[in-house]
C-alpha positions in Angstrom: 0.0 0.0 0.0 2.5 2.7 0.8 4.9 1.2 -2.4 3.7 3.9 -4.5 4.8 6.5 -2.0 8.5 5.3 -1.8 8.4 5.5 -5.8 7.8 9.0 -5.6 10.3 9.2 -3.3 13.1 7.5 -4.8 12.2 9.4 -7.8 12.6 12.7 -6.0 15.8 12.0 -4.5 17.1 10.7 -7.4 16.2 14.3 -9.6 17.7 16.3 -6.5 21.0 14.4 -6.5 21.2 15.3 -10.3 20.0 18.8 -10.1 22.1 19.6 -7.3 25.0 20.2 -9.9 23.0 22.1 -11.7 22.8 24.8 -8.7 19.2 25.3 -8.6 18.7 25.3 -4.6 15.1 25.9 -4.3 14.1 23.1 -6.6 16.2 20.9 -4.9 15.2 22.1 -2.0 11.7 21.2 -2.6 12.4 17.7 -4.3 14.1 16.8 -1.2 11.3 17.8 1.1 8.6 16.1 -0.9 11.0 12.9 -0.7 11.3 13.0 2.8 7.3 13.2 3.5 6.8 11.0 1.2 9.0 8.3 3.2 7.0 9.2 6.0 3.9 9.3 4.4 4.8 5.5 2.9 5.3 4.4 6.3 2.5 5.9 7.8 0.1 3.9 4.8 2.2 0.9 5.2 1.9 0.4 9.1 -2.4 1.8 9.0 -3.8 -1.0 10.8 -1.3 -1.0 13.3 -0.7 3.0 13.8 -3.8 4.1 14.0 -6.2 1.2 13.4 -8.7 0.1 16.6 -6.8 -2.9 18.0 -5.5 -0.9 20.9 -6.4 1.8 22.7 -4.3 5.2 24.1 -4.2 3.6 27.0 -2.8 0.2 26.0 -0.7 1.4 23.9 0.6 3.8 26.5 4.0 3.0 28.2 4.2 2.1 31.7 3.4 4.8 33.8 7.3 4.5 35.8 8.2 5.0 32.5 6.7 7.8 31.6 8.0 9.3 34.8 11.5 8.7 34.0 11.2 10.1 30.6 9.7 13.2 32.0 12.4 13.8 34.5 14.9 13.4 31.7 13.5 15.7 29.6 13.4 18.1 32.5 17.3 17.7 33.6 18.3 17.7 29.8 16.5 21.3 29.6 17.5 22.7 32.7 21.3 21.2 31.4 21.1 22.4 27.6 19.0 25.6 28.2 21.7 27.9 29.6 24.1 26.7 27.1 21.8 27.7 24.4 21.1 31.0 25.7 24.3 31.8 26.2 25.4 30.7 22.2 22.7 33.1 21.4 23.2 36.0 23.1 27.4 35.6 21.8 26.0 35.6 18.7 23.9 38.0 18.4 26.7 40.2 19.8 28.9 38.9 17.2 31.1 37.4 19.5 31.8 34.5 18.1 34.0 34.0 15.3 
């Protein structure tokens, strides 16, 4: 079902890898982006009754609630971690400070 979509997709990459010689960035741009959905898209249509068919529910599908937890609180430490960092790489550069 989603075979057609990774046609189109193959077919897409394939023109962007020969027009990107050609130096035409927005059209390569583009061909790349529609190749890239349209991987998604293929597996989205190939895994239907599974994704978001109505053999589970939220719930079931749901992880553990400990789990859940845990991937909270690392989300939380890995923004209180990175966030300053970030901040600080933007305010250099918008001061042109670095180099």
């Amino acid at each position: 079902m989603g075979a057609p979509l990774l046609v189109v997709s193959g077919l897409c990459g394939l023109a962007a890898l020969l027009l990107l010689r050609k130096g035409s960035p927005p059209v390569v741009r583009t061909l790349a982006a529609v190749a890239i959905t349209t991987v998604v898209g293929g597996w989205g249509v190939a895994q239907y009754p599974y994704l978001l068919g109505t053999h589970l529910t939220i719930q079931q599908a749901a992880a553990p609630a400990a789990t859940l937890w845990v991937l909270t609180a690392v989300a939380f430490v890995a923004v209180v971690l990175i966030a300053p960092s970030l901040l600080l790489l933007y305010s250099l550069q918008l001061r042109r400070k670095l180099g």
